[in-house]
Z-matrix of the N, CA and C atoms (Angstrom, degrees):
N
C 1 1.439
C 2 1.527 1 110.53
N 3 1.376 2 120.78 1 -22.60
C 4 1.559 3 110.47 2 -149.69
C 5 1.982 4 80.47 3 -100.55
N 6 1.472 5 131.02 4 -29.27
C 7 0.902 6 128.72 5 175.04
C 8 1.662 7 118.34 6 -59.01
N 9 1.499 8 103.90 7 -55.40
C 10 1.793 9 104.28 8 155.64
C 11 1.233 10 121.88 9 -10.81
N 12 2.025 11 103.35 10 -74.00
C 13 1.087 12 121.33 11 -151.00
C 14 1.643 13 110.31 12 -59.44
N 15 1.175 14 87.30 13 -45.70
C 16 1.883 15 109.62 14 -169.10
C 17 1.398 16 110.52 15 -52.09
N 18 1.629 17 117.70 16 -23.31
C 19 1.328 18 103.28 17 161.56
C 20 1.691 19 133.04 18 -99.67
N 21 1.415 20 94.59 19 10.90
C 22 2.070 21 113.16 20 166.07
C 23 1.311 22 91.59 21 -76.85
N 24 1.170 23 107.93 22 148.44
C 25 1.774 24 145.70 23 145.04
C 26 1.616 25 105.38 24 -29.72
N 27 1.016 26 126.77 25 113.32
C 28 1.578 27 119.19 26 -179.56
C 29 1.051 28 115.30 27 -67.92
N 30 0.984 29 137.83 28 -0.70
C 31 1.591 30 146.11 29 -173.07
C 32 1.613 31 110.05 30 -103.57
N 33 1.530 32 95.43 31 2.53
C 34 1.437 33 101.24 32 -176.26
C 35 1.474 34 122.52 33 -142.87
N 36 1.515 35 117.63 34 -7.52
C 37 1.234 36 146.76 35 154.62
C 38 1.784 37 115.05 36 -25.60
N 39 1.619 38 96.77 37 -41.18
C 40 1.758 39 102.98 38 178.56
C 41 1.374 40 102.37 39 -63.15
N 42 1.526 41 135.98 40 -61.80
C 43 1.126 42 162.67 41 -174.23
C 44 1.224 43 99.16 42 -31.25
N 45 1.146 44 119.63 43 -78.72
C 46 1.540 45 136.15 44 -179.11
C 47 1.194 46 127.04 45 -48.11
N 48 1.500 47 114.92 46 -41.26
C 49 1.526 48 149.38 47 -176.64
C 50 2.125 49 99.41 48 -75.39
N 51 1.438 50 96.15 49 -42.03
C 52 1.504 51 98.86 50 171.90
C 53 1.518 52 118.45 51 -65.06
N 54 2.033 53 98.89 52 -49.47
C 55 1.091 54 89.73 53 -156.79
C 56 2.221 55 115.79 54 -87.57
N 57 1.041 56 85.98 55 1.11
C 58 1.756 57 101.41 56 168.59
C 59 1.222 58 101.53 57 -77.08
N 60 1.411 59 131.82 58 -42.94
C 61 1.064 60 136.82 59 163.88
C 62 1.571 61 129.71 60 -21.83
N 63 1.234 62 103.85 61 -72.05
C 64 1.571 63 141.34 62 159.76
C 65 1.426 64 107.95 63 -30.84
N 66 1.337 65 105.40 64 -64.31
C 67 1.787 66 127.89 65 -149.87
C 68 2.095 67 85.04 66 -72.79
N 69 1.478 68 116.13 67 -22.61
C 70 1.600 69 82.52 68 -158.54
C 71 1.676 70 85.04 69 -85.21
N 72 1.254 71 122.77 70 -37.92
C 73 1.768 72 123.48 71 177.52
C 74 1.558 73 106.28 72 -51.55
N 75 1.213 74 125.43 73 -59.57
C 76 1.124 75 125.00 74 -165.54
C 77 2.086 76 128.98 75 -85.43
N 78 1.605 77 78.59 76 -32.41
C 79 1.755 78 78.41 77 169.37
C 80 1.619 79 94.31 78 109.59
N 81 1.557 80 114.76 79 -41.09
C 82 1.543 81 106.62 80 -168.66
C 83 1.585 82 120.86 81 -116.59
N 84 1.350 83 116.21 82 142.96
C 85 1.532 84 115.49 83 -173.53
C 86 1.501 85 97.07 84 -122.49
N 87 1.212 86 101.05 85 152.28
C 88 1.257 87 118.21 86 176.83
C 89 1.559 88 115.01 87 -165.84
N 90 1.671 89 123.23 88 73.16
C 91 1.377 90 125.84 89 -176.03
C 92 1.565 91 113.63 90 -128.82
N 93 1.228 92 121.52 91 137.76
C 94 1.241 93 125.62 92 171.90
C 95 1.647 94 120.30 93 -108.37
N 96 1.880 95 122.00 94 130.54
C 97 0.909 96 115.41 95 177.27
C 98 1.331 97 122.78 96 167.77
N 99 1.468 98 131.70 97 160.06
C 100 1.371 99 141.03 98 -111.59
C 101 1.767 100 92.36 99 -102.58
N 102 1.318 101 103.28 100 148.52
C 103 1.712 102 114.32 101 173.33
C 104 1.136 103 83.37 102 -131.93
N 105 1.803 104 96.33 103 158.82
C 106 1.453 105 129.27 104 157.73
C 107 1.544 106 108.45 105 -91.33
N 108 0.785 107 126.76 106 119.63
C 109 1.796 108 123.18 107 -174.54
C 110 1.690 109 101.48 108 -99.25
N 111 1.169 110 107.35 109 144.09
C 112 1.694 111 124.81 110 -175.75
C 113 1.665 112 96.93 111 -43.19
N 114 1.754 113 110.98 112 -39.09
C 115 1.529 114 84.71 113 -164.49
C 116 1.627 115 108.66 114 -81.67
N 117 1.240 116 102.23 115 11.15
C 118 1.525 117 108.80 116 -169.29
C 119 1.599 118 148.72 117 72.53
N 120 1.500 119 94.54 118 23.71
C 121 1.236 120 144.45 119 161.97
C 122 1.693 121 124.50 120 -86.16
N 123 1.253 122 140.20 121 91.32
C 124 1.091 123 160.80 122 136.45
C 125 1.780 124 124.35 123 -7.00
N 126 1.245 125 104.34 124 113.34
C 127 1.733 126 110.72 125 -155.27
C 128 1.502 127 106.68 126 -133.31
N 129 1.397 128 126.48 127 135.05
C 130 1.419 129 123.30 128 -171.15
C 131 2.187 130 90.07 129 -97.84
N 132 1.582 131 111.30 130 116.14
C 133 1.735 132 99.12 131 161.79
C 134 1.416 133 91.76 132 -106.06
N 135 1.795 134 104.57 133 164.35
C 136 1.503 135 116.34 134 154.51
C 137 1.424 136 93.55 135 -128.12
N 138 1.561 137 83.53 136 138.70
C 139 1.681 138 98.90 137 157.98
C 140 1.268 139 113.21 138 -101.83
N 141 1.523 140 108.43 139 141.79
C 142 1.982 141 103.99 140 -176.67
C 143 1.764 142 68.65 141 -151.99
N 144 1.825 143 97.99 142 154.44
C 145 1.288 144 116.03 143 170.18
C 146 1.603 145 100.67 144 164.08
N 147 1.259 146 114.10 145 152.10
C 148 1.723 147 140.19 146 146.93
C 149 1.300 148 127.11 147 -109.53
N 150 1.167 149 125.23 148 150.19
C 151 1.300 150 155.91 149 114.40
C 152 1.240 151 139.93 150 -165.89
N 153 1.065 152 118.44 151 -155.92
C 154 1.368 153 122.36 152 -165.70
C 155 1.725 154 122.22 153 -62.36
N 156 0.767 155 132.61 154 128.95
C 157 1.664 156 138.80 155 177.00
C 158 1.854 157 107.41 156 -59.24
């Protein structure tokens, strides 16, 4: 996880950190937000998904 994190936007790390959070109680994610990519180029992912807990 802490490897994940390290490539989000720090300003956005809470967000993400919440919304994984969420997803293992609830089953569903739905977060959008910024990576640093190795080549050092900047990329918007969303995660969206369900299922079961």
């Amino acid at each position: 996880m802490e490897t994940f994190l390290s490539h989000i936007d720090v300003k956005q790390r809470g967000i993400v950190t919440r919304a994984m959070t969420e997803a293992t109680r609830t089953g569903v994610i739905d977060v959008e937000y910024r990576i640093d990519a190795a080549d050092g180029a900047s990329r918007w992912l969303v995660a969206k998904g369900a299922g079961s807990v």
